[in-house]
C-alpha positions in Angstrom: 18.8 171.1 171.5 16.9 174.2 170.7 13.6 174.7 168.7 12.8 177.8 166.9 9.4 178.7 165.3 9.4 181.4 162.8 6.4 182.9 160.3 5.8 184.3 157.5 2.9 186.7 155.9 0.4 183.5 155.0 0.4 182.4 158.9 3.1 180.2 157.7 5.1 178.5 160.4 8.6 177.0 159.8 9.7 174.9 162.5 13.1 174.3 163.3 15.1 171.5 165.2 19.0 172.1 166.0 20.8 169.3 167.7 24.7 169.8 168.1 25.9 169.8 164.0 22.3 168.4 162.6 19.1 170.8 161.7 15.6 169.8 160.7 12.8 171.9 159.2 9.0 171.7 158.9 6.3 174.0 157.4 3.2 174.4 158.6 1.0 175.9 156.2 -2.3 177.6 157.9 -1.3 177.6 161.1 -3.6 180.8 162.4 -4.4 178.4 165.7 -0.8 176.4 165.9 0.1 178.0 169.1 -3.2 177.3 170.6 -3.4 173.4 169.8 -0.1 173.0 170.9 -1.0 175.0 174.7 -4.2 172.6 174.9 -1.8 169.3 174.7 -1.0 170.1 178.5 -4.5 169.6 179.5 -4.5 165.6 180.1 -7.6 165.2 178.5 -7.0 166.6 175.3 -6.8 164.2 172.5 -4.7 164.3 169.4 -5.6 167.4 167.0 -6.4 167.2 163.4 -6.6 170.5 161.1 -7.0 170.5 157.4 -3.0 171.7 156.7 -1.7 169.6 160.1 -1.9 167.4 162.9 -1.0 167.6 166.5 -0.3 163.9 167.7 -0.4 163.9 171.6 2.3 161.1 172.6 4.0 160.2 176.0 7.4 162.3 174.9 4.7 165.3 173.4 3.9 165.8 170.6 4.2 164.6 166.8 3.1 167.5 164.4 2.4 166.1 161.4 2.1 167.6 158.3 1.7 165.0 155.4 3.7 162.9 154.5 6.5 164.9 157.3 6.5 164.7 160.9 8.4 166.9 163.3 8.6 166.3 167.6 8.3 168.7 170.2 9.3 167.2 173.4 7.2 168.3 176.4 10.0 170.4 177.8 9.9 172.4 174.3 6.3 173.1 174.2 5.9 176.0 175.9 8.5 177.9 174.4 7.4 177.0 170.7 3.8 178.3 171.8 4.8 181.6 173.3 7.4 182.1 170.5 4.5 181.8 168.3 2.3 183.9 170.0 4.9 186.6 170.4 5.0 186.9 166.4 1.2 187.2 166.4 0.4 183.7 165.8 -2.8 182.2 168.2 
């Protein structure tokens, strides 16, 4: 299983799930702080995070982003690497 985050000029993030033959996608419009919220979901008191274009559901697994009426996890082990694969394309 690999996920990929890519943007685009608007701060755009397109996720993007492969599993063996199957691929899922998500867009998360505004995501200026996307790498940031999903960083802070490793310190055990922060909550779940909700942002006008998206949400960041905290769950035992990690995390649910949510962007209506989608949904897309991130597994805990995964986190990390979305984040600084964000923040390597200039995305907080």
């Amino acid at each position: 299983m690999t996920i990929t985050a890519t943007i685009d000029e608007n701060e755009a993030v397109t996720l993007t799930y492969t599993r063996m033959n199957t691929t899922s996608n998500l867009g998360v419009p505004d995501a200026a702080a996307f790498a940031d919220d999903l960083k802070s979901t490793f310190n055990p008191d922060q909550g779940n995070i909700y942002r006008d274009a998206y949400n960041v559901l905290v769950q035992p697994e990690g995390v649910t982003v949510e962007v209506h009426p989608h949904s897309f996890p991130i597994p805990w082990q995964h986190i990390a690497s979305v984040a600084n694969q964000l923040r390597d394309q200039g995305i907080g």
